[in-house]
Wavefront OBJ file of the C-alpha trace (Angstrom):
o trace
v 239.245 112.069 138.452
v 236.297 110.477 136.503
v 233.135 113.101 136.054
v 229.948 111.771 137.291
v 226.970 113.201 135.174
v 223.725 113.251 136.780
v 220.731 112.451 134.793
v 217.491 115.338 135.551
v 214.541 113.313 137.045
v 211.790 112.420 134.976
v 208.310 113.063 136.231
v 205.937 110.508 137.122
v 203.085 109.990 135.023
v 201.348 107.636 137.627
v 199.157 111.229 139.449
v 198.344 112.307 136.147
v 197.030 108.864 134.792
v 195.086 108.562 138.081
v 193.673 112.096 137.656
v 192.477 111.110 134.280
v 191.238 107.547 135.413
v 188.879 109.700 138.323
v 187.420 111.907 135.513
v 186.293 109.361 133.176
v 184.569 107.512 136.052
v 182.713 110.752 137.091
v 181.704 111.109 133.566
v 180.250 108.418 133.170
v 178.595 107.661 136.297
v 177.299 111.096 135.815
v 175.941 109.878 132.467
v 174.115 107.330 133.839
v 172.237 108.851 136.286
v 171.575 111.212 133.888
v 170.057 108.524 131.840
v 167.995 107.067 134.369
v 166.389 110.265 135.532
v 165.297 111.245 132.144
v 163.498 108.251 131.227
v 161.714 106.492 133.398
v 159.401 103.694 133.002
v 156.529 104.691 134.212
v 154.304 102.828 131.174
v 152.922 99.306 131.406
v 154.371 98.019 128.152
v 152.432 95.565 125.805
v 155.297 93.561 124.948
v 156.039 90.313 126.394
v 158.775 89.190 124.392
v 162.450 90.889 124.115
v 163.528 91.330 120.672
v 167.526 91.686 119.590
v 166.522 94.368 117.254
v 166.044 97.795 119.465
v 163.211 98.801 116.553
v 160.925 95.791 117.322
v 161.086 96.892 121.114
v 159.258 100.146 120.931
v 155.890 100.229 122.605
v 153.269 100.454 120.339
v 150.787 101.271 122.886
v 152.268 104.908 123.823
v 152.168 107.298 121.661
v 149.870 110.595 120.589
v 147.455 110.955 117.847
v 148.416 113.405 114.584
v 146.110 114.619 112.097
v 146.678 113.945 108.566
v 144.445 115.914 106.196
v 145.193 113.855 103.154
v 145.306 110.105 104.212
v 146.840 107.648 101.563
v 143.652 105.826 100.806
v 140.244 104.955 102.779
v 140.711 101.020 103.717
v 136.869 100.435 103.446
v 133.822 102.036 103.157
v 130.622 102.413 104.596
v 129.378 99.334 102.154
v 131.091 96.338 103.746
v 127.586 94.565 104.759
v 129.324 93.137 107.834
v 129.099 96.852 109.794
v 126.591 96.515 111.832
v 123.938 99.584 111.144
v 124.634 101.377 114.034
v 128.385 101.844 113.441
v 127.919 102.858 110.089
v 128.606 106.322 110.721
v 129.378 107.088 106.956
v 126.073 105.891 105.978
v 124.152 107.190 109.241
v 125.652 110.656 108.106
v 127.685 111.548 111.581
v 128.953 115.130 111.279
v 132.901 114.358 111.541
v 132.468 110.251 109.817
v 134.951 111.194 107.148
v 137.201 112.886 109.823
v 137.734 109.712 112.062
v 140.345 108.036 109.865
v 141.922 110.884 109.285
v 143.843 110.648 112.497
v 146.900 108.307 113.003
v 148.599 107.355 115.951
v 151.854 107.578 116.503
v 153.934 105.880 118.806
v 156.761 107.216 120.566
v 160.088 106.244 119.429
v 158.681 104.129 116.008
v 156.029 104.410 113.673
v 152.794 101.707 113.806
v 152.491 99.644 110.445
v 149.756 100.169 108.371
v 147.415 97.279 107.975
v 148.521 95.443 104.916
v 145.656 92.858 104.393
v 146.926 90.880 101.264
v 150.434 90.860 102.761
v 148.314 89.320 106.146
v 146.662 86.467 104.352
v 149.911 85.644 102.097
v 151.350 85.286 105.976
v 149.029 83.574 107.701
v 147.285 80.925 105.292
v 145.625 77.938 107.236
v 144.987 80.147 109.922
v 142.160 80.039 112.176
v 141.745 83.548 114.415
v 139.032 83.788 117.303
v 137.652 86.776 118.785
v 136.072 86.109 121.884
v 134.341 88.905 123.588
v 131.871 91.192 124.264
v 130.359 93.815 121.349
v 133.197 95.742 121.693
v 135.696 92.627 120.379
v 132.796 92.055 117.352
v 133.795 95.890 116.450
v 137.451 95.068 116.065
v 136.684 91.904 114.448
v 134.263 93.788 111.864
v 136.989 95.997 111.181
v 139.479 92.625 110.474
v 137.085 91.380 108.267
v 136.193 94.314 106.408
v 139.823 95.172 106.069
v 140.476 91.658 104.108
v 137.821 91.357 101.962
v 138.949 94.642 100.126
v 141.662 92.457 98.407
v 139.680 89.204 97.931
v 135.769 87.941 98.083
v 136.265 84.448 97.444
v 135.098 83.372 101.042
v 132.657 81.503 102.638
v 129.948 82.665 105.423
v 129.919 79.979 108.252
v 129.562 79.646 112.124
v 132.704 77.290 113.881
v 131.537 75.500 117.127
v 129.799 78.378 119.369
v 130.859 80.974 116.977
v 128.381 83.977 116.884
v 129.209 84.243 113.089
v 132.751 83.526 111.089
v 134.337 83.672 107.913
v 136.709 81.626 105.539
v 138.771 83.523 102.918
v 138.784 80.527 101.088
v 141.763 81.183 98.773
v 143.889 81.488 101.494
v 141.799 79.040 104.223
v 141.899 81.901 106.196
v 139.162 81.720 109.129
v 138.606 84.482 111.088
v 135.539 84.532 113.846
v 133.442 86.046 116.560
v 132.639 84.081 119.699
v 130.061 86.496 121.802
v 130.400 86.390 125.675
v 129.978 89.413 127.989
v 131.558 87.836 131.577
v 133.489 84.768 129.711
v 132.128 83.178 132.818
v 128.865 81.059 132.750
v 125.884 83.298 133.957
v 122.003 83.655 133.734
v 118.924 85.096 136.065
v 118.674 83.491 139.066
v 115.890 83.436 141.254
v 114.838 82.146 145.292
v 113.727 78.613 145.008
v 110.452 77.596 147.100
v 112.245 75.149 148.826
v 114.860 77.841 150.538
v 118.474 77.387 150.217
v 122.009 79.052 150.997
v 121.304 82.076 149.115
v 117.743 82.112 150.332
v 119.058 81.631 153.874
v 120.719 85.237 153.739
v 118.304 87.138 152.033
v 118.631 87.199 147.897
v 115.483 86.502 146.511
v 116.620 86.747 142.902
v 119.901 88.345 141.163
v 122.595 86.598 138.467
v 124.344 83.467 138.850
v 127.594 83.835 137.857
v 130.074 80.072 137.785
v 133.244 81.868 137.769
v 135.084 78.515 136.875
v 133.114 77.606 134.146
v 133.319 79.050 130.650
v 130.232 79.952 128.573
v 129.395 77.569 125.898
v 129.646 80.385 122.890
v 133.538 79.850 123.278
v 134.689 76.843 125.325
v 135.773 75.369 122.728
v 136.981 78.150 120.671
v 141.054 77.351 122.528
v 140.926 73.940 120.872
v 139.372 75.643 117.240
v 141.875 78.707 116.743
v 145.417 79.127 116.445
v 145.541 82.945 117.221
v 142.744 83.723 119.886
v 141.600 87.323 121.199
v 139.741 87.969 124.115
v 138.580 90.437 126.263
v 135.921 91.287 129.378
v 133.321 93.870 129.260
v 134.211 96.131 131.641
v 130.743 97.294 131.347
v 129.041 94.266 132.340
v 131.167 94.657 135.465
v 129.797 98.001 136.376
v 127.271 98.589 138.794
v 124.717 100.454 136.252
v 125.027 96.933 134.908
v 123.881 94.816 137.308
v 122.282 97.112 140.473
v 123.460 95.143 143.691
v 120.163 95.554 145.095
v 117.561 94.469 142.780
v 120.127 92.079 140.397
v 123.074 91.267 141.905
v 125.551 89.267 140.781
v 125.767 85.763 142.727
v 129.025 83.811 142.559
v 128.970 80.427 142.002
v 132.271 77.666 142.403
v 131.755 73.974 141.825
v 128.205 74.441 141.767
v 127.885 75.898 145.308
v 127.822 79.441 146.022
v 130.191 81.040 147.246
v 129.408 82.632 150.714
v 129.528 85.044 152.466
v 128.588 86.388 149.008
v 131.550 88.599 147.592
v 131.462 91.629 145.512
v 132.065 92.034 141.622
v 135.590 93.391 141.987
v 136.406 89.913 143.823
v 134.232 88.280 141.705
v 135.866 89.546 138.400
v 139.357 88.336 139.839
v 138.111 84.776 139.904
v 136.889 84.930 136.784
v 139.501 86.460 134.877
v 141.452 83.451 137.135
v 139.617 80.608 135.892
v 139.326 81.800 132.425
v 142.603 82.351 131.727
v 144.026 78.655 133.336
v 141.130 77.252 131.077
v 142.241 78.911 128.143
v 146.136 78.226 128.560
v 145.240 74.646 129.357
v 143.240 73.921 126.322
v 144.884 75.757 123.903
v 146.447 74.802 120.636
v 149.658 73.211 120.739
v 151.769 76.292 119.792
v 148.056 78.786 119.789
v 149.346 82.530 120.224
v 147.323 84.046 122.756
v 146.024 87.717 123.325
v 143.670 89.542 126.112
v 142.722 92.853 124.870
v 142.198 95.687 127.569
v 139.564 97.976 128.316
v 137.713 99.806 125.554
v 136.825 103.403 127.000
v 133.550 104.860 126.926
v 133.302 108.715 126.386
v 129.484 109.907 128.478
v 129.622 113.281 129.364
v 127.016 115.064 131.752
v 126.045 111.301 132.740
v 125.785 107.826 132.428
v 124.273 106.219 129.461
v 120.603 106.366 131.016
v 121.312 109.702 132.557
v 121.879 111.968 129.356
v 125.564 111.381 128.539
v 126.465 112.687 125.806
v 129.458 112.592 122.947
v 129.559 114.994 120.721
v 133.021 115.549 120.233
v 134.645 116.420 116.838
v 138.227 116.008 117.551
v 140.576 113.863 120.080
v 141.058 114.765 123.702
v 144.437 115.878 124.501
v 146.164 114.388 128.007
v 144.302 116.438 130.508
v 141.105 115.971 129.046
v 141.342 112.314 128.929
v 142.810 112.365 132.520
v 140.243 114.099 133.470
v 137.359 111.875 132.273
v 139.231 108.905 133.289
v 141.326 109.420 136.216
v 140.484 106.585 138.985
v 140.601 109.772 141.798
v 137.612 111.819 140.175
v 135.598 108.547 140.147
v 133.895 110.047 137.055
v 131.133 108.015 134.963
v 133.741 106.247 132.704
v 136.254 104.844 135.448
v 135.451 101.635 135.195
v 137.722 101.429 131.797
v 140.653 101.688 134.387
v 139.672 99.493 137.184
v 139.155 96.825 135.349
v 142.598 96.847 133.556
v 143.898 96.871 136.931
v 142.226 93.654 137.689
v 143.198 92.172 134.047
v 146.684 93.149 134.600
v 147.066 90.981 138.331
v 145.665 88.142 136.383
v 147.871 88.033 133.316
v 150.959 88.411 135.866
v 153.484 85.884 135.503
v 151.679 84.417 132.626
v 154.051 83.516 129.936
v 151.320 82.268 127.545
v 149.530 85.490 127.007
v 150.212 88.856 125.121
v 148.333 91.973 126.046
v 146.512 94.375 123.855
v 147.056 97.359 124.827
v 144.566 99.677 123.723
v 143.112 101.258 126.358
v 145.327 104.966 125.948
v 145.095 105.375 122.255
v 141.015 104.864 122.789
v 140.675 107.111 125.853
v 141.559 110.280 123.373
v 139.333 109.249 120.738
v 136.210 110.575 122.256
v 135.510 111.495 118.785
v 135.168 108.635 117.143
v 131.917 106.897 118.971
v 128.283 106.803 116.988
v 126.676 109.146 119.239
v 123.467 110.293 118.296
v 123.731 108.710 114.570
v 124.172 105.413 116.216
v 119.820 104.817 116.147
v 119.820 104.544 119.643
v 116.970 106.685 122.374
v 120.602 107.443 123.639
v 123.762 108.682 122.462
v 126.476 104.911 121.761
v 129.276 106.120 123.275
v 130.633 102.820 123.996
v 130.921 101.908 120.337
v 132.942 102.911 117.571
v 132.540 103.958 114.264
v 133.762 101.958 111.574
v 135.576 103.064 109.518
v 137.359 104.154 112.747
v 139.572 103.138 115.546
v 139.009 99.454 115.740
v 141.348 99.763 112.325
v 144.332 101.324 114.609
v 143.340 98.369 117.143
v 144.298 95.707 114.328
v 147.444 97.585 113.203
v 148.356 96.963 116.887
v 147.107 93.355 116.586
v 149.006 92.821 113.527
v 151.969 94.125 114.392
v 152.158 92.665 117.331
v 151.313 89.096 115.834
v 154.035 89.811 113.525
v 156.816 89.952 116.117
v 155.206 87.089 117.713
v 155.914 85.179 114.798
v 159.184 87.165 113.166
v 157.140 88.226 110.054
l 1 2 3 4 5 6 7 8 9 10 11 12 13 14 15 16 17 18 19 20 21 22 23 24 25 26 27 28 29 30 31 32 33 34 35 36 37 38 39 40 41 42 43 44 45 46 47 48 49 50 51 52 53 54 55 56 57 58 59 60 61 62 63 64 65 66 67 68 69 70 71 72 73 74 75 76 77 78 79 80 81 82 83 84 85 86 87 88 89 90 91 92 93 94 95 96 97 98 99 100 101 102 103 104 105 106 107 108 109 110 111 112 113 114 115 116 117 118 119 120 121 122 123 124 125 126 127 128 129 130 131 132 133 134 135 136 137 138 139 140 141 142 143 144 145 146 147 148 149 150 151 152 153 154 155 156 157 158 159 160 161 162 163 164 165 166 167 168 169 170 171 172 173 174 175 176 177 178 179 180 181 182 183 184 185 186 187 188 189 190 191 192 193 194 195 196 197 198 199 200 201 202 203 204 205 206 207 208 209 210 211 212 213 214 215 216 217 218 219 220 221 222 223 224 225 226 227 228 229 230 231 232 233 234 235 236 237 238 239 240 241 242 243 244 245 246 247 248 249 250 251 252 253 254 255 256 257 258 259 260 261 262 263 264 265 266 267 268 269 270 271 272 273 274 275 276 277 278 279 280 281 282 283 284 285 286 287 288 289 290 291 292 293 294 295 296 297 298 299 300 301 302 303 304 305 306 307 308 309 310 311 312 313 314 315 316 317 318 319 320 321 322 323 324 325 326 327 328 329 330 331 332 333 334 335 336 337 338 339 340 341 342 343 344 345 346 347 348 349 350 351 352 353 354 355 356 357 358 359 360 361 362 363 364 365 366 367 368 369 370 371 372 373 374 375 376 377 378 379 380 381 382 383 384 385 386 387 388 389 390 391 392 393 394 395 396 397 398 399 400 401 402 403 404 405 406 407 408
């Protein structure tokens, strides 16, 4: 009688695979919402282009500022003849001038090039760059200019077409210039005629005529001139200590007419910023690189400018303090810095052909770094900066930025 041998069963390794299989998903999907509760993204980058390399994507714009008792060399001095008097802090003898530069920011996640000017006009030879602006955009370009001609005075003092003054480094045809406009907008005084009319008919008697769809002529044709173009919007000029809506309000013209019922300057600066920006995209140069620098924050303490605001601050402000000063809910003197980016960044939505410049958070600590009372004014300049000074970090930025634009 044959012997049947029976085999012991094996056990299946299906349970434990699918046991295994479960974990691993948890894991991970515990990862990730790990991941996206630790970091959101609560910062409007700068960057408008994605880069393949995960270095070129950090935001420059975000960052702190770290003090660095020995820096590696002073990029000017207090002689470059371009600094306007007032901003010569060095020379005016400010308290804390040699301290300024001493601070560098530091993004989060990266670190911000230094400013290498004879690497810049090796780079960018046959180069025309615009600044178009209010004071605050001459600063920065100051600082540009002063920057270069430490490595080269072979240049040539000129004015392009509606250029409040400009520059050739003529070694490198290198043209860098400042186009002065406070609204970008057309505007002047405006007064009742005798005759009556559609103002008249409502009750202005005089004010400023704004034509929010036509460009000053400092810089309309500025587009067509440069192949890099900055601009930028005093948010100043749109504050009401600027223009007082009862004795000089700002009119709004369109096509010529006025545009009624009148509207305010927050409506009005939309149009603008509207109107500007289609102009300049549609008369650009073929292949121009286009930036709109934000707000530039002033630092009056204890009051407005005409009130006895003060800035005599030695060092940055940390986070609260500049929250403080700026925050949109205290509706403090300097606010204005913050509205207006909000109407700068609804313009520039969906608009492929511009890059921002953020600058707006690394200036709101440097309440330090302003004139003040050295500045020669019968009030302190805290809207200003001191140069040497911050408007060098703003051209890092620039720079930078311009170099991604272009994969330099």
């Amino acid at each position: 009688m044959a012997t049947t041998t029976t085999q012991p069963n094996k056990p299946s390794l299906f349970p434990l695979l699918s046991l295994l299989c479960f974990i691993s998903i948890f894991f991970l999907l515990s990862l990730s919402k790990r991941a996206s509760l630790s970091s959101p993204n609560t910062h409007r980058t700068s960057a408008t282009t994605v880069f393949p390399d995960a270095s070129l994507t950090c935001d420059f714009s975000d960052g702190s500022w770290i003090y660095e008792p020995n820096p590696r060399s002073a990029r000017y001095d207090g002689s470059c003849k371009e600094i306007f008097k007032g901003w010569n802090c060095v020379r005016n003898n400010k308290t804390n001038a040699l301290e300024i530069s001493k601070w560098r920011w530091k993004p989060k996640g990266c670190d911000l090039p230094s400013f290498d000017p004879l690497k810049f006009l090796e780079a960018h030879r046959d180069t025309n760059i615009g600044f178009v602006g209010d004071s605050l955009n001459r600063n920065m370009f100051v600082s540009l200019f002063c920057m270069l001609k430490t490595v080269t005075s072979d240049l040539k003092k000129w004015r392009p077409v509606g250029a409040d003054r400009g520059f050739t480094f003529l070694r490198y045809n290198l043209t860098i210039a400042y186009h002065r406009t406070n609204l970008l907008a057309r505007y002047g005084r405006w007064s009742a005629n005798a005759n009556g009319g559609e103002l008249e008919a409502v009750g202005f008697k005089e004010g400023y005529r704004v034509d929010v769809d036509v460009p000053e002529s400092s810089w309309a044709k500025a587009p067509s001139f440069h192949d890099i173009l900055v601009l930028n919007t005093g948010h100043w000029w749109w504050a009401p200590s600027k223009f007082d809506p009862l004795k000089s309000p700002m009119l709004f013209f369109e096509g010529g007419r006025p545009i009624l019922p009148p509207i305010p300057p927050a409506d009005g600066l939309d149009r603008v910023l509207s109107n500007m920006v289609n102009f300049v995209e549609k008369t650009k140069r073929p292949g121009g690189i286009l930036f709109f620098r934000t707000q530039s924050p002033r630092h009056f303490e204890g009051g407005d400018w005409n009130q006895g605001g003060t800035c005599q601050r030695l060092q940055p402000l940390v986070p609260r303090e500049a929250e403080e000063l700026f925050s949109v809910r205290n509706n403090g003197t300097n606010v204005e810095v913050r509205l207006v980016n909000q109407h700068l960044y609804n313009s520039l939505e969906n608009r492929s052909g511009f890059h921002v410049l953020d600058i707006t958070q690394m200036s709101e600590y440097r309440a330090d770094a302003h004139p003040a009372t050295s500045g020669g004014k019968n009030h302190d300049d805290c809207m200003h900066w001191c140069l040497p000074g911050l408007t060098d970090t703003w051209n890092d930025l620039f720079v930078a930025t311009l170099g991604r634009i272009r994969g330099l």
